[in-house]
N, C-alpha and C positions, 0 to 999 in steps of 0.2 A: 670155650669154657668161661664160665662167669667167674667175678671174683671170690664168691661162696664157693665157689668148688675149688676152686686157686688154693684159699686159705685152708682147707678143709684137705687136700691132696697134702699141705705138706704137713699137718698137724699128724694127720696118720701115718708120714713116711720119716718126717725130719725127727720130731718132736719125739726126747727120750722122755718117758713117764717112769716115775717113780713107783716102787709098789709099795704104801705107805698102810699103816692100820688105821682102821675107822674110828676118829675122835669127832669130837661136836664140841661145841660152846659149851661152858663149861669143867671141863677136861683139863688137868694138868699135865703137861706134856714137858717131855727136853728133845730136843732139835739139837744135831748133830750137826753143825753148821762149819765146812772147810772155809778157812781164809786163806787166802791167799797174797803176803808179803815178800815183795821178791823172791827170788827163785823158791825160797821156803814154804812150805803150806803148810798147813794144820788146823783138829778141830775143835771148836769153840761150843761149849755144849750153852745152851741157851734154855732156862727151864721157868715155864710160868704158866698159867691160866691163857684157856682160847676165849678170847670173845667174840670172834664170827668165822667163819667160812663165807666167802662171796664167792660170786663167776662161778663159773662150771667147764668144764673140759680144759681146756690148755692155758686158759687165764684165769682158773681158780687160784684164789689165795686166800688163808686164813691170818689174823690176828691174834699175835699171843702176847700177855703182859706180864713184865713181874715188876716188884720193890725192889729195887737196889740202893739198901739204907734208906733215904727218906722219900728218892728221888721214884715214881713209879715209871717205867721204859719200856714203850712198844716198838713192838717190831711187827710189819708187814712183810709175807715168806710167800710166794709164788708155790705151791704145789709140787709143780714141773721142773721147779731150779734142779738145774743141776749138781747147785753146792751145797743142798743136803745128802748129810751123809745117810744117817737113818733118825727116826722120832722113834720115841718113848712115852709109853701111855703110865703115867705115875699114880694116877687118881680119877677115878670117872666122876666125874661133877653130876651134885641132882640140882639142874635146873627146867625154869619153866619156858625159857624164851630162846630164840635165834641167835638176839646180840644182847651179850649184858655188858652194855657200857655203863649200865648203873655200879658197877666196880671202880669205876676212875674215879667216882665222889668220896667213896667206902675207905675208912680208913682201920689200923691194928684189926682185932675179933672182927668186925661188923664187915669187915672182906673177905672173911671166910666164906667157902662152900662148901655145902652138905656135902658130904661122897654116897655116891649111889648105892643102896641097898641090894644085894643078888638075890 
């Protein structure tokens, strides 16, 4: 066996997947996200704008951002983590691109997104 097959045997055997709903860039989401402090646990909802999806299959991850007060706080989330609990789709964003890092410039109004028309 090669090691494409190696990595590939255990991604289909080891690797728990999430069943998540379909968000894209743009999209306001909250992430149910368990911490884990001594023996304690508990979850941490985390709610903001995705600006990308990368990778694909077992090392897919998205970026999501929000304000907190002045300060804007990204967070990078593996897909496949096991420490989400579940996502929340809050707002389908109408954008035109993959990555809108043009958000990190965008300050108050001018970081607003459209929400999608049905």
């Amino acid at each position: 066996m090669s090691k494409k097959e190696l990595i590939q045997y255990v991604e289909d055997h080891f690797v728990v997947k999430n069943e998540l709903p379909a968000f894209k860039a743009g999209d306001t989401i909250t992430v149910h996200y368990k911490i884990k402090e001594g023996e304690k646990e508990r979850i941490q909802l985390f709610q903001g704008v995705v600006l990308q999806r990368s990778g694909e299959g077992v090392t897919e991850t998205f970026t999501i951002r929000k304000v907190s007060g002045t300060i804007g706080v990204e967070r990078i989330i593996p897909v496949c983590s096991p420490f989400i609990d579940k996502i929340e789709i809050n707002k389908r964003g109408a954008v035109r691109r993959a990555r809108i890092f043009y958000l990190r410039d965008l300050k108050g109004k001018k970081a607003r997104i459209k929400e999608k028309r049905k």
